[in-house]
Structures are given as structure tokens and as C-alpha cells.
VMD Tcl script that draws the C-alpha trace (Angstrom):
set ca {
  {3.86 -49.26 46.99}
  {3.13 -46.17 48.97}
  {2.35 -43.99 51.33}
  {-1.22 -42.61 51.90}
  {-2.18 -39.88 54.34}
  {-5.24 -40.16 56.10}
  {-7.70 -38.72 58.94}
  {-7.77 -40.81 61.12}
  {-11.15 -42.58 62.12}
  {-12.56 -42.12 58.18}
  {-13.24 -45.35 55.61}
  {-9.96 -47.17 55.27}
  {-9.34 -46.75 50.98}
  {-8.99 -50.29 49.30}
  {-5.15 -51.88 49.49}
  {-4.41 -49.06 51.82}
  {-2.84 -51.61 54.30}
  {-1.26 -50.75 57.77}
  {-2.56 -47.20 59.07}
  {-0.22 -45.82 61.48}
  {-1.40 -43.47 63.83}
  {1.04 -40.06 64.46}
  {-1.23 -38.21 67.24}
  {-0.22 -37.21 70.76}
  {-3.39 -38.29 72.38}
  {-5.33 -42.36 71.99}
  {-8.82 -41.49 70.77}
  {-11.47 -41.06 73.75}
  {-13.74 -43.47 74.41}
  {-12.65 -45.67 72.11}
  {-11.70 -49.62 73.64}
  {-8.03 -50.41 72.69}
  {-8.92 -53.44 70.97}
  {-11.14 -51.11 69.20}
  {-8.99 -48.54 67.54}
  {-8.30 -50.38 63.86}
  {-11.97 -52.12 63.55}
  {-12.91 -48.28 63.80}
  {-10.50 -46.73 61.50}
  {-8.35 -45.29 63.30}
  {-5.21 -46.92 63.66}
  {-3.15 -50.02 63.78}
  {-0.31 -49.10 65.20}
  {-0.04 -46.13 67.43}
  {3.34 -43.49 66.36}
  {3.55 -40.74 68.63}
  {6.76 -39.56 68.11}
  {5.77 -38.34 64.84}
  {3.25 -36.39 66.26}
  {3.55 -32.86 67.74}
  {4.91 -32.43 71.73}
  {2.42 -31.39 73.85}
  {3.75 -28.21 74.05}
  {3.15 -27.87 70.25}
  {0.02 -29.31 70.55}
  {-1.33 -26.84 72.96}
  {0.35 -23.73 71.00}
  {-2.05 -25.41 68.04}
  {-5.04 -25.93 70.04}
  {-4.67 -22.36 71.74}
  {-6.24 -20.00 69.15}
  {-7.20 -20.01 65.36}
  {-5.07 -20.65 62.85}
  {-3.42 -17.06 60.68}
  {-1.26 -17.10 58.06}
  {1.80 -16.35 61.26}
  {0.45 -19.05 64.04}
  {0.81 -21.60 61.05}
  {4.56 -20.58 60.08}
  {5.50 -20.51 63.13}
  {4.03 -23.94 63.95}
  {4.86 -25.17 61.01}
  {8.61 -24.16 61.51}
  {8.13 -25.54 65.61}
  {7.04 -29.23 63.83}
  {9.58 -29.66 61.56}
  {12.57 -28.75 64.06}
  {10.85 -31.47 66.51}
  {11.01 -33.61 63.36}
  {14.61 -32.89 62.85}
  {15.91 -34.88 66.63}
  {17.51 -37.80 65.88}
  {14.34 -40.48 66.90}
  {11.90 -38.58 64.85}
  {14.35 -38.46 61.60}
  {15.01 -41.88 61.80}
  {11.60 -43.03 61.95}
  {11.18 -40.71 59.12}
  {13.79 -42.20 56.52}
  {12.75 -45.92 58.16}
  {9.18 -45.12 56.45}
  {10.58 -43.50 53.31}
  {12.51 -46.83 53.38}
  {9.70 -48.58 53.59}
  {6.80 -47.00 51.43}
  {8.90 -48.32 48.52}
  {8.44 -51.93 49.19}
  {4.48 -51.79 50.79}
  {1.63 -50.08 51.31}
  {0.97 -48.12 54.60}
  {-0.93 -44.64 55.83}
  {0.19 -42.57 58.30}
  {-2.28 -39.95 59.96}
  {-4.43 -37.73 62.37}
  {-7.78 -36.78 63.73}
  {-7.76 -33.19 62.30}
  {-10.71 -32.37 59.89}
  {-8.84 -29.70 57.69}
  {-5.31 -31.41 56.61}
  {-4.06 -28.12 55.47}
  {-3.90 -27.19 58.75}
  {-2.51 -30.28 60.31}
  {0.56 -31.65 61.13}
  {-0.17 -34.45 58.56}
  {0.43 -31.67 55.77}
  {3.79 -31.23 57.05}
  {4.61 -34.75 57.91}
  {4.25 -35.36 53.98}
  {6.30 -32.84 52.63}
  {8.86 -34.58 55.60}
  {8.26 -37.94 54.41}
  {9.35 -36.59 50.44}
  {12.24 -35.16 51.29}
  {13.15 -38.01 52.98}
  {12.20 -39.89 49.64}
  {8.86 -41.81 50.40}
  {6.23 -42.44 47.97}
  {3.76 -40.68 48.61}
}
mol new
graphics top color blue
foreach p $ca { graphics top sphere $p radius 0.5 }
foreach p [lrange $ca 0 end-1] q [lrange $ca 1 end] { graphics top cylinder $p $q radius 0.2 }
display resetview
């Protein structure tokens, strides 16, 4: 049992199960009823996503080596409020007894909250 991270809206991997979706924003012009028969999520999680603030400071300019610290550092002390952090250590909880993918529409994970959200999801001792 584990947890996989994903891009959302890409080929679900075999025995990948649930796929969770941890963006701000539902995907455009996509049906509700649509969103898992086209890979991109199940169940919809934006708490784990950036705020919108964080999302615009992300969308703003190109990524450097600073913007990303900075962003990086912005993420995880969102992460660190009590309703993120729980549903953080409820997953960690839970990726040792099934199968389950949490992710995002970004095309270059290093780059994207994602990244960070798995480093957050080890310390709070998923299987990943």
C-alpha cells in the first residue's frame, strides 16, 4: 500500500486506486461528472493545495532558484495550520493500509507543489 503522486489529467498507472485531487482551481471545461473518467480526479482536496495568494505569487513570474525557496518555504507553513496537518498525517495514516494518488495539473513536478507535498507526506510517515 501506497502513495503515488501524479499529474493530474495523465493515464491512471495500474492498482493506483483513488486519485485525490490537491489543486486550488476544478479543471476548465471539464463536466463534473467528468473529472475521474478523464484522469483527473476522484475526489477533489483543496486544502492541500496552495492559497490563492500562493498560487498567484507562483503563477506571477518564472521560477529562480529564490522564487522557489521562498515558495517553497510559503507552502509548507500553509501546510503546517492545523486542517492541512491533519489531513496530512490522516493520509500518512492511510497510505499504509491502501492504495491512493494525490496530485496536480503542473507539467514539471519539480516545480510544483506536488514535490513538496511528498516530502510533507514522509515526514508525516506515508508510503510513498
Amino acid at each position: 500500500m501506497a502513495i503515488q503522486i501524479v499529474r493530474l489529467g495523465t493515464p491512471r498507472a495500474r492498482g493506483e486506486g483513488l486519485r485525490l485531487g490537491t489543486v486550488r482551481r476544478l479543471p476548465r471545461g471539464v463536466r463534473k461528472a467528468d473529472y475521474a473518467r478523464r484522469n483527473f480526479f476522484d475526489l477533489w482536496l483543496p486544502e492541500l493545495a496552495p492559497s490563492a495568494t500562493l498560487f498567484g505569487y507562483a503563477k506571477s513570474a518564472a521560477w529562480t532558484a529564490a522564487r522557489w525557496r521562498k515558495y517553497s518555504r510559503a507552502y509548507v507553513r500553509e501546510m503546517s495550520q492545523p486542517v492541512p496537518r491533519r489531513l496530512l498525517a490522516l493520509l500518512a495514516r492511510l497510505s499504509r493500509q491502501a492504495h491512493f494518488s494525490v496530485g496536480c495539473y503542473c507539467e514539471d513536478a519539480s516545480h510544483c507543489h506536488r514535490s513538496l507535498l511528498r516530502k510533507l507526506l514522509l515526514q508525516h510517515g506515508a508510503k510513498v
